[in-house]
N, C-alpha and C positions, 0 to 999 in steps of 0.2 A: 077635041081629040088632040092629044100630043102622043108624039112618036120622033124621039129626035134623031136628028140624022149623027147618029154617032161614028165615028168618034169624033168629040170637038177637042180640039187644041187650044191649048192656050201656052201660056211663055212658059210653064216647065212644066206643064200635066198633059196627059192625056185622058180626056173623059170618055169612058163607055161603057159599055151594058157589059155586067156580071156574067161568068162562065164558069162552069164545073171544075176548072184549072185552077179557079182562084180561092181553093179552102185553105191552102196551106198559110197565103200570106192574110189571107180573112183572119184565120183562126191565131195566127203570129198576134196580132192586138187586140184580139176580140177574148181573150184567154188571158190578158191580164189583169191584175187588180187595179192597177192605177187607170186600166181605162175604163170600166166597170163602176169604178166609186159613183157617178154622180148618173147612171142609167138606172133602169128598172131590174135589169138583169145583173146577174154578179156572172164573176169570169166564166166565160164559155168553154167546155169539152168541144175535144173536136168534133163530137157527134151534133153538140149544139150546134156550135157554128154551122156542119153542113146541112142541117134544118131550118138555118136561118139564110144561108145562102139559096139552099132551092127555094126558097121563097120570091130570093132579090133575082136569081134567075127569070123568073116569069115575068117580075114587075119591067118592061121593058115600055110598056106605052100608060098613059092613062085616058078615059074618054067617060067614067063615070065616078062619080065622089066615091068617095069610100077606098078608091084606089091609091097608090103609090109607084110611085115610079122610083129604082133605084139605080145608080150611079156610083160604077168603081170609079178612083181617082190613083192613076198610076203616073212614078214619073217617068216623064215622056225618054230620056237620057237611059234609064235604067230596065221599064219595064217592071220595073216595080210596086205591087198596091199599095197603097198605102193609106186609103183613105174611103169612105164608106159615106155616100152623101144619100137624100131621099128626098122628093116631094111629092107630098101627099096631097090629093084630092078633097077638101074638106067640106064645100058645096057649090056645086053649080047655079043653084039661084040668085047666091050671094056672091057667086067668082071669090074664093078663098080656098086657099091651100096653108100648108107650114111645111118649112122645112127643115130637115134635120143633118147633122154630121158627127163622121167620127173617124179621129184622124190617128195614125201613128205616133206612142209620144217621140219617137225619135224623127221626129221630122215636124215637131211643133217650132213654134214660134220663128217659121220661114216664111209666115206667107203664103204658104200653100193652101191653108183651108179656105180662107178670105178668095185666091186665085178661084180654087173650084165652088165656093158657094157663091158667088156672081152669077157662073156660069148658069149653075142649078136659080138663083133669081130669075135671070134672062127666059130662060126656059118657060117658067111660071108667068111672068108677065108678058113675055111680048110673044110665044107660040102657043099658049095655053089662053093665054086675057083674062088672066087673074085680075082681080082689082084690091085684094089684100093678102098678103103672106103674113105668119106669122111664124117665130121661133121662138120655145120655150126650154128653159134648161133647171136645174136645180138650183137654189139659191144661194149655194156657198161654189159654183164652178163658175168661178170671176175668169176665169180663161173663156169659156163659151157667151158669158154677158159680156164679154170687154167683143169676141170677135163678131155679135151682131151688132155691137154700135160700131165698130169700123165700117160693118157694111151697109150703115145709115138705117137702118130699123132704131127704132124709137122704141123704150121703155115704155111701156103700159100700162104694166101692174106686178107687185109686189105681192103676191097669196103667200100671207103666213101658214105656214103648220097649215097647208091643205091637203095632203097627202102621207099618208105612213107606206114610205118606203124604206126595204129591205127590213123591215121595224121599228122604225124612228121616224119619225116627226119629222117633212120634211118642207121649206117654203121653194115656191117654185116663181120662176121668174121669164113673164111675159114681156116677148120684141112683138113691134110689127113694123111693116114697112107696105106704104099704101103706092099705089102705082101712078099715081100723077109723082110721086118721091123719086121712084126708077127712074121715071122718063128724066126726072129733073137732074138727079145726078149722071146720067150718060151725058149731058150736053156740056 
């Protein structure tokens, strides 16, 4: 069972559990095309968005597969969302989860995503005892494969043309990172 004790802090974010407050800045990035390109879904209405938010509303603990736990990532300075992270439950017999993120583009390439996907790592391996994560992204979003190798997840696999999304052919590209890897990078 995980149930974190939010808010965690870190050097410029503050991470916590999703609130019915936050559709407007949800829906600020979730409603644009350039963030939409490389996800399943294309730009959200704000009626999407707050269907997708009552969703992240509930996911607030995990204690059986299948589940997700989801994580606003605001800066800590401003009070601002800006960032939409998840881990998901993938199976308890196997201890594995993936996790996911999606960030503001105007507040990319700070450092910020890297800050809170640690955090959301942390969660998964040492309060959950995952013993493997993974993250998967589309294979042309060199943005998302460049920020799971910063955060030491290892390149797995390459699936060409394994999915038609949005109606194109698309390759999708597997991270993982194993938790003897965690323990080894904290040290």
């Amino acid at each position: 069972m995980l149930r974190p004790d939010f808010p965690i802090i870190t050097q410029r974010l503050t991470l916590r559990a999703f609130t019915p407050a936050d559709l407007d800045e949800l829906n600020s990035f979730q409603s644009r095309a350039d963030v939409a390109r490389y996800l399943y879904w294309g730009p959200r209405s704000r009626a999407e968005s707050a269907a997708a938010l009552a969703k992240r509303v509930h996911s607030t603990s995990l204690s059986k597969e299948g589940q997700f736990l989801a994580v606003a990532a605001e800066l800590t300075e401003t009070g601002q969302l800006i960032g939409d992270l998840n881990l998901e439950y993938l199976s308890s017999e196997h201890r594995q989860g993936e996790i996911g993120f999606v960030f503001h583009p105007d507040h990319h390439g700070k450092g910020l995503a890297a800050e809170a996907a640690v955090e959301v790592l942390r969660l998964g391996f040492e309060d959950l005892g995952l013993h493997r994560i993974i993250g998967r992204c589309d294979g042309r979003n060199t943005s998302s494969a460049a920020l799971m190798e910063r955060l030491g997840m290892k390149k797995e696999a390459h699936l060409r043309q394994n999915e038609i999304v949005k109606g194109e052919w698309c390759d999708e590209l597997v991270f993982a990172m194993l938790e003897d890897e965690w323990k080894a990078s904290r040290t």
